[in-house]
C-alpha positions as CSV (number, residue, x, y, z in Angstrom):
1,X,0.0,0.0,0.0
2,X,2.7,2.5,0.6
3,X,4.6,1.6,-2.1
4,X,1.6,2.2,-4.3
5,X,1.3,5.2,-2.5
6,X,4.3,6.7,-3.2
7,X,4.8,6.0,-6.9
8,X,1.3,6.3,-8.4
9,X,-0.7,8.4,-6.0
10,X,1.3,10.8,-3.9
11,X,3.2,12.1,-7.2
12,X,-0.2,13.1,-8.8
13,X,-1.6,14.8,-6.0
14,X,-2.4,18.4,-6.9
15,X,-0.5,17.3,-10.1
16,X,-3.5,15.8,-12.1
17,X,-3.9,16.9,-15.5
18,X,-7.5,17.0,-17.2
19,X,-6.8,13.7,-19.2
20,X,-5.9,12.2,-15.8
21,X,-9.5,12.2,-14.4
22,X,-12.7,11.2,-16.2
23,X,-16.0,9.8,-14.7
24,X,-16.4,6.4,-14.6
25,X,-20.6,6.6,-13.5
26,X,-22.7,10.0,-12.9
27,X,-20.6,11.6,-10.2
28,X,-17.9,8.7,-9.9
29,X,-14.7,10.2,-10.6
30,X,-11.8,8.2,-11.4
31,X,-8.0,9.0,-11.7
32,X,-5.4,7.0,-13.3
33,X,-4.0,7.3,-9.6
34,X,-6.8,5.2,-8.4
35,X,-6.3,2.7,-11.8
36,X,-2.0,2.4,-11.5
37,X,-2.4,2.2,-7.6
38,X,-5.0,-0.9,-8.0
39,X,-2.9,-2.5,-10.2
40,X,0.0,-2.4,-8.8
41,X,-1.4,-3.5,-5.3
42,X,-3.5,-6.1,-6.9
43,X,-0.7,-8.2,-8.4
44,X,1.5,-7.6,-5.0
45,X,-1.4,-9.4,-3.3
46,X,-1.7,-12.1,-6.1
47,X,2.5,-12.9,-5.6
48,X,1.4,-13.0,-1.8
49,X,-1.6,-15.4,-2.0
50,X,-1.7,-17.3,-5.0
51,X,-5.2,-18.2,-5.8
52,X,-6.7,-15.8,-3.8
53,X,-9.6,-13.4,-5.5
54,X,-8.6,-9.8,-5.2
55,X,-11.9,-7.3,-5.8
56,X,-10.5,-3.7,-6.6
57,X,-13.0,-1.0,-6.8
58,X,-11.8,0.5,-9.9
59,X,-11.9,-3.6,-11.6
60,X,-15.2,-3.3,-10.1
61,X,-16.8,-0.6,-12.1
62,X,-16.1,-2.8,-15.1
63,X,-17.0,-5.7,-14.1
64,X,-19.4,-6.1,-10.6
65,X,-19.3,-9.7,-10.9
66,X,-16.4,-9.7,-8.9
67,X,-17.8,-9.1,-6.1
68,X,-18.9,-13.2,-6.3
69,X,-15.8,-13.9,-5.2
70,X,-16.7,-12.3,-1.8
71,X,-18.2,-15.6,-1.3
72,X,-14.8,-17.4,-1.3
73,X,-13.1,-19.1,1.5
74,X,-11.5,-15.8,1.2
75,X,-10.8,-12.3,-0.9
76,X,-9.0,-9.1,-0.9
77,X,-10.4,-5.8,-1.2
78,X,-8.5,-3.1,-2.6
79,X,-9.8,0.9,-2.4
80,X,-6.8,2.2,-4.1
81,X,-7.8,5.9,-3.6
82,X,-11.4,6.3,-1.1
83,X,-11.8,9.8,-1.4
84,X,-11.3,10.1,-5.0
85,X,-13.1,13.2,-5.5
86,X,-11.4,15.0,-2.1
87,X,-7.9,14.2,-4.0
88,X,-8.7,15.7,-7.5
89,X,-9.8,18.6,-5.6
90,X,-6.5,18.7,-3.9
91,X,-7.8,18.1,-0.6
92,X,-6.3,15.9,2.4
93,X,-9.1,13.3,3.1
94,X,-8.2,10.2,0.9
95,X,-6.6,6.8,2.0
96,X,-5.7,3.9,0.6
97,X,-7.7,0.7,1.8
98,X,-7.5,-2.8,1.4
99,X,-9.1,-5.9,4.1
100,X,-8.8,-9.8,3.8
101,X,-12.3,-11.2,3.7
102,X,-12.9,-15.0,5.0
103,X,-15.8,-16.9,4.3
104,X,-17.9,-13.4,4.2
105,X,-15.9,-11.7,7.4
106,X,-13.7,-8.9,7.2
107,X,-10.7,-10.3,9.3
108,X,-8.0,-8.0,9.0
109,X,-7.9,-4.4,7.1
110,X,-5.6,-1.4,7.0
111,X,-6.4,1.6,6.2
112,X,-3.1,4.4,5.0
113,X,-3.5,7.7,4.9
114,X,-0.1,9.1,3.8
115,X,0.0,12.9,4.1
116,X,-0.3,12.3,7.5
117,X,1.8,9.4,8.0
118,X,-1.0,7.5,9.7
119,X,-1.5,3.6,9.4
120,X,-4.2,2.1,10.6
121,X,-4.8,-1.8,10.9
122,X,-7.4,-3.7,12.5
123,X,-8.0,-7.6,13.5
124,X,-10.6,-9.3,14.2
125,X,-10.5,-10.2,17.9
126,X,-6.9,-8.4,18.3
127,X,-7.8,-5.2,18.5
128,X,-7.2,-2.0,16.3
129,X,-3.9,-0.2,16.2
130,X,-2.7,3.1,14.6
131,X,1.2,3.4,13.7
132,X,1.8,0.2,16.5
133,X,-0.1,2.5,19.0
134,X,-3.1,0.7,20.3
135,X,-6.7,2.2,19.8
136,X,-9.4,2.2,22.3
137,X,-12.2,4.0,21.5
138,X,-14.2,5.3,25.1
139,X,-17.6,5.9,25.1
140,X,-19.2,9.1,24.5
141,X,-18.8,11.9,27.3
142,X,-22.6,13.0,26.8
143,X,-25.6,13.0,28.2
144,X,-28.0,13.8,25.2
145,X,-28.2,13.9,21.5
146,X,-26.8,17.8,22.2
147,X,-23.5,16.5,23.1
148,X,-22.8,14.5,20.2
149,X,-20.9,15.0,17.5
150,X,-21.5,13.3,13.7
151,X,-21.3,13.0,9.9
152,X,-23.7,12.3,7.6
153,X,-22.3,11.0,4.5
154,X,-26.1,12.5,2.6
155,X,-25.0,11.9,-1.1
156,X,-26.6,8.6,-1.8
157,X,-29.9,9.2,1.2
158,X,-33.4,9.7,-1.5
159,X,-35.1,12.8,-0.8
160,X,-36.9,12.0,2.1
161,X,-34.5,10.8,4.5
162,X,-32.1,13.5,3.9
163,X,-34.9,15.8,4.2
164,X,-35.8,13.9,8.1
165,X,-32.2,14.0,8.5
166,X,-31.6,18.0,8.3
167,X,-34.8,18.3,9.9
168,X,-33.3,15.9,13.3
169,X,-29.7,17.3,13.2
170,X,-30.7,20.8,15.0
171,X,-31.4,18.4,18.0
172,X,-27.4,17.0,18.0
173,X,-24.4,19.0,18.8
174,X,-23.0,19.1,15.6
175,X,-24.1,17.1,12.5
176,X,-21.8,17.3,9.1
177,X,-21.2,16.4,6.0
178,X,-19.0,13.0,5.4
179,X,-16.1,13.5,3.9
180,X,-14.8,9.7,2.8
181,X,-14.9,6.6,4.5
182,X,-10.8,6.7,4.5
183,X,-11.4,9.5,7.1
184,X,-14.5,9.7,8.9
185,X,-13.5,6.0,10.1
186,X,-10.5,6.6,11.6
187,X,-12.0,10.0,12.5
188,X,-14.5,7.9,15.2
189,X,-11.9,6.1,16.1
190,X,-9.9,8.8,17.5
191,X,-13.0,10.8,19.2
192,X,-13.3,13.3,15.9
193,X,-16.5,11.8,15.7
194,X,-19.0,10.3,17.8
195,X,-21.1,8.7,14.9
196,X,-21.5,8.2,11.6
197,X,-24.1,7.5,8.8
198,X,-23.5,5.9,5.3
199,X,-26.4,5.0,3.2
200,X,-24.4,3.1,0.1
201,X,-21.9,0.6,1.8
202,X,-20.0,-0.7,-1.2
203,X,-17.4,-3.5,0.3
204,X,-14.0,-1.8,-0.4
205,X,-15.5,1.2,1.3
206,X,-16.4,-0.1,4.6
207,X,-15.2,-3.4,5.1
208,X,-11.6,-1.7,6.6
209,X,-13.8,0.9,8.3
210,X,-16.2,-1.0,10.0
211,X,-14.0,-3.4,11.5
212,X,-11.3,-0.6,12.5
213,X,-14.6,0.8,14.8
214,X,-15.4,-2.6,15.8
215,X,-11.5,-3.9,17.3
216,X,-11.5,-0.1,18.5
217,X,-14.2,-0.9,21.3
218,X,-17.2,1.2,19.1
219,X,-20.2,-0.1,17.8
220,X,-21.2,-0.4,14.1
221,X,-24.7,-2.3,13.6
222,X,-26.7,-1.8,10.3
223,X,-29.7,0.2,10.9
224,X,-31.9,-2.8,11.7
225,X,-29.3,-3.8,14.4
226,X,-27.9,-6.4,12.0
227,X,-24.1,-7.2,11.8
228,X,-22.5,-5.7,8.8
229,X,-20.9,-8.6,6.2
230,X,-19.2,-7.4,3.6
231,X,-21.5,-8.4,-0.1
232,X,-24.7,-7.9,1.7
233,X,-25.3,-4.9,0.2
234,X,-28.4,-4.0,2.1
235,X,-28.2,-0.1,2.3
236,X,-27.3,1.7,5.4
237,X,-24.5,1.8,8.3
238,X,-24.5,3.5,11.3
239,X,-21.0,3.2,13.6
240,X,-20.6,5.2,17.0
241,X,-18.4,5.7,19.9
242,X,-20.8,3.0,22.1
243,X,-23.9,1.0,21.8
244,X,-25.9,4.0,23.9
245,X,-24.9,6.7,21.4
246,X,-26.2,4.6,18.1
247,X,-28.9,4.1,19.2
248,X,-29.5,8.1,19.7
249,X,-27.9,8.6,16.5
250,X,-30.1,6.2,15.0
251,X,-32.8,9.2,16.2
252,X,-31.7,10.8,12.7
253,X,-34.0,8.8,10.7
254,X,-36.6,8.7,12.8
255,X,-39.9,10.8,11.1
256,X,-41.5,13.5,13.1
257,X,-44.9,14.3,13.4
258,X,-45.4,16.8,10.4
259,X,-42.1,16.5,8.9
């Protein structure tokens, strides 16, 4: 991942040209950072584990098929750049992902965000760990929804939940925009956050994520309470700092009388 990083992303950073970026699907964006870096990760992790399916995003967009392979005793998962649109916009939030999935369980996942020099890698009853430093995420110091702090990631929400949603935030402390999955993750992790809510939950997005906030001591339930499996793409995630604070959080989405 940091070799990647170095020689096909962190060159191009502020340093893309217009034929360097096209959209791959309305509002997708795609760089031939995000194509090189997948490539070049993808056959390092072939050379590693013969045999083994590896399911980049960017292979993805041309063929979703591979996401079968999820399915397989196990798989890779590769999100060469999350936060594509942040870096062609020469802004900070992006990371590079990838997680090994067995038989339909993220079991380990790192997540490298380079212009800070921050690696994070999590394992599944090990714990979570940034740079060797051990993570423990403590429960939120609050004592209502007015305490908390969160981000919505609204993008992908239909019209009527992300109207309930602004209509529910003036009740929380501070409600904003997601940025990418790459850093509102770690973000929770570290007490930046104290929850947040995806809609779309695409594997290579939040199969590091979600398991980073679950070895870190925080809670991340789909929105019917249900564990999240990478491949079951039902629609909706909700991760916070403890079990008390999603279920405020979860108050979001809840319709009020009128609204």
């Amino acid at each position: 991942m940091k070799e990647a990083s170095a020689t096909e992303i962190e060159p191009r950073w502020n340093e893309l040209r217009d034929a360097d970026v096209r959209s791959k699907s309305p509002g997708e964006l795609v760089t031939v950072a995000d194509e090189e870096a997948e490539k070049q990760i993808t056959a390092r992790l072939r050379d590693l584990t013969p045999g083994v399916a590896v399911i980049g995003e960017e292979a993805c967009a041309i063929d979703p098929g591979l996401t079968r392979s999820l399915s397989d005793d196990r798989a890779w998962l590769v999100d060469p750049v999350d936060g594509t649109t942040n870096f062609v916009n020469g802004g900070t939030d992006w990371s590079v992902m990838v997680a090994l999935v067995v038989h339909g369980e993220t079991r380990i996942a790192w997540i490298w965000r380079p212009l800070v020099d921050r690696m994070y890698v999590a394992e599944r009853g090990a714990g979570a760990e940034c740079n060797g430093r051990s993570i423990q995420r403590d429960p939120a110091d609050a004592e209502s929804e007015a305490d908390l702090r969160g981000a919505v990631f609204t993008r992908f929400f239909d019209e009527d939940r992300a109207r309930i949603i602004a209509s529910n935030s003036g009740r929380f402390g501070s409600v904003v925009e997601g940025s990418c999955a790459g850093f509102d993750y770690p973000a929770l992790v570290e007490a930046g956050r104290d929850f947040l809510l995806f809609w779309r939950t695409l594997p290579w997005d939040h199969a590091p994520g979600s398991l980073l906030v679950q070895e870190s001591g925080a809670f991340v339930r789909r929105l019917d309470g249900s564990e999240y499996r990478p491949g079951q793409e039902t629609f909706g995630l909700l991760s916070a700092a403890d079990e008390t604070t999603w279920h405020r959080a979860l108050g979001l989405l809840n319709a009020t009388e009128g609204g």
